[in-house]
C-alpha positions in Angstrom: 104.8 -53.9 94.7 108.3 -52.6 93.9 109.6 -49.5 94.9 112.9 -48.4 93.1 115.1 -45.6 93.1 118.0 -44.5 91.1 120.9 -42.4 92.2 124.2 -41.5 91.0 123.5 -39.2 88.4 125.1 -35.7 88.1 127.5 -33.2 85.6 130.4 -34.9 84.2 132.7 -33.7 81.0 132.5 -35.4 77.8 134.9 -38.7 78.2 134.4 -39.0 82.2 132.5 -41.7 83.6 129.6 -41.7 86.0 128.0 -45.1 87.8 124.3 -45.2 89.0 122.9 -47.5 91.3 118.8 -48.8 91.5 118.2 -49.6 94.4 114.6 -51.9 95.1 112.4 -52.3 98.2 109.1 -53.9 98.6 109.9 -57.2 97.2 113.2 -58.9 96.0 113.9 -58.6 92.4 115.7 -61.6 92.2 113.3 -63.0 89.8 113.0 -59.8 87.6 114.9 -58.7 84.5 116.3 -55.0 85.0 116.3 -52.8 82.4 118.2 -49.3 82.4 116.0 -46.4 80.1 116.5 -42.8 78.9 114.7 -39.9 78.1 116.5 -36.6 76.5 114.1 -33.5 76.4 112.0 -33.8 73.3 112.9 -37.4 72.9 111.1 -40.4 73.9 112.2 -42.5 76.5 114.6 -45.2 74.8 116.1 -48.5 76.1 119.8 -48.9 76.9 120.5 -51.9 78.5 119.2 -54.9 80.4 120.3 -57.3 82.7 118.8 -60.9 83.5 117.0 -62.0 86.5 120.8 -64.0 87.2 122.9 -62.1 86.0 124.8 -64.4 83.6 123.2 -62.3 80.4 123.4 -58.1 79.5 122.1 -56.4 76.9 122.7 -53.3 75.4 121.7 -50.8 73.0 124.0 -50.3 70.2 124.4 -46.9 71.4 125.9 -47.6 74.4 127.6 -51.1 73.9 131.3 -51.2 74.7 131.0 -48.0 77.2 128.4 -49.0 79.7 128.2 -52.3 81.8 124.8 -53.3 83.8 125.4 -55.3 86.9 123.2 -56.2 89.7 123.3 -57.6 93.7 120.1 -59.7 94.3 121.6 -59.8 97.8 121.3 -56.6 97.9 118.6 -55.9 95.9 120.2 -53.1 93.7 121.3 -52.8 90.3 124.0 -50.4 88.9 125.2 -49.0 85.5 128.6 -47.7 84.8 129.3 -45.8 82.5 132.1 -44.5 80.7 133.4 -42.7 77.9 130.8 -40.4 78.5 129.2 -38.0 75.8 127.4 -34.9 75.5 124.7 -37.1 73.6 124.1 -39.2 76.9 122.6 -36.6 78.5 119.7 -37.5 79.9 117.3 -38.3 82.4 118.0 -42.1 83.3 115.7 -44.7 84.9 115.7 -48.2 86.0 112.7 -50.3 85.4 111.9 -53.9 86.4 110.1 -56.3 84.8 108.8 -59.9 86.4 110.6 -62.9 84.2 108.1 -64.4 82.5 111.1 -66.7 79.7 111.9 -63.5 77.9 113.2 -60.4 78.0 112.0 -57.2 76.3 113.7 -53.8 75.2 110.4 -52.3 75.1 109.3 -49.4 78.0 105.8 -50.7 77.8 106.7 -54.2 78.9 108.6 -53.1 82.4 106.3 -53.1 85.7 108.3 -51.3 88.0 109.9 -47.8 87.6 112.1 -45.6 89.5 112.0 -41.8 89.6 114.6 -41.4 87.4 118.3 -39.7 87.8 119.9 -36.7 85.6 123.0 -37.3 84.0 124.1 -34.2 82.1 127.1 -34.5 80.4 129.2 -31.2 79.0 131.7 -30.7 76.2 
């Protein structure tokens, strides 16, 4: 089992910048992709971003691309996002999710194993 938690989140103003960090216990997640997710009130929970088991490779949602980088620590065991260029339009509840690397990635929440509590990020105009 993997236990993970986000933190970071909080109220920022429309063009700050915010970073969360996932932090994983129970196993190392050295071998598993993580993915970062988001759900907005009345929305379903959407992908925006991924990194691989490595590192070497990100992803991200179109959305997002150019304003939020994924990183991650396998020594550490903990994955971040930073984000910048904020907008009122990224508010949302944000999650990390891991998923075992099996020679692919997915975008899709269905796929992921793991998942952590998730961590509000409310941004205001």
């Amino acid at each position: 089992q993997v236990q993970l938690v986000e933190s970071g989140g909080g109220l920022v103003q429309a063009g700050g910048s915010l970073r969360l960090s996932c932090a994983a216990s129970g196993r190392t997640v050295s071998r598993y992709i993580m993915g970062w997710f988001r759900q907005a009130p009345g929305k379903q929970r959407e992908f925006i971003g991924l990194i691989s088991w490595s590192g070497g490779n990100a992803y991200y949602a179109d959305s997002v691309k150019g304003r939020f980088t994924t990183s991650r620590d396998n020594a550490k065991n903990t994955m971040y996002l930073q984000m910048n260029s904020l907008k009122p339009e990224d508010t949302a509840i944000y999650y990390c999710a891991a998923r075992y690397y099996a020679g692919d990635i997915s975008y899709t929440v269905a796929d992921y194993d793991y998942w952590g509590q998730g961590t509000q990020v409310t941004v205001s105009s």
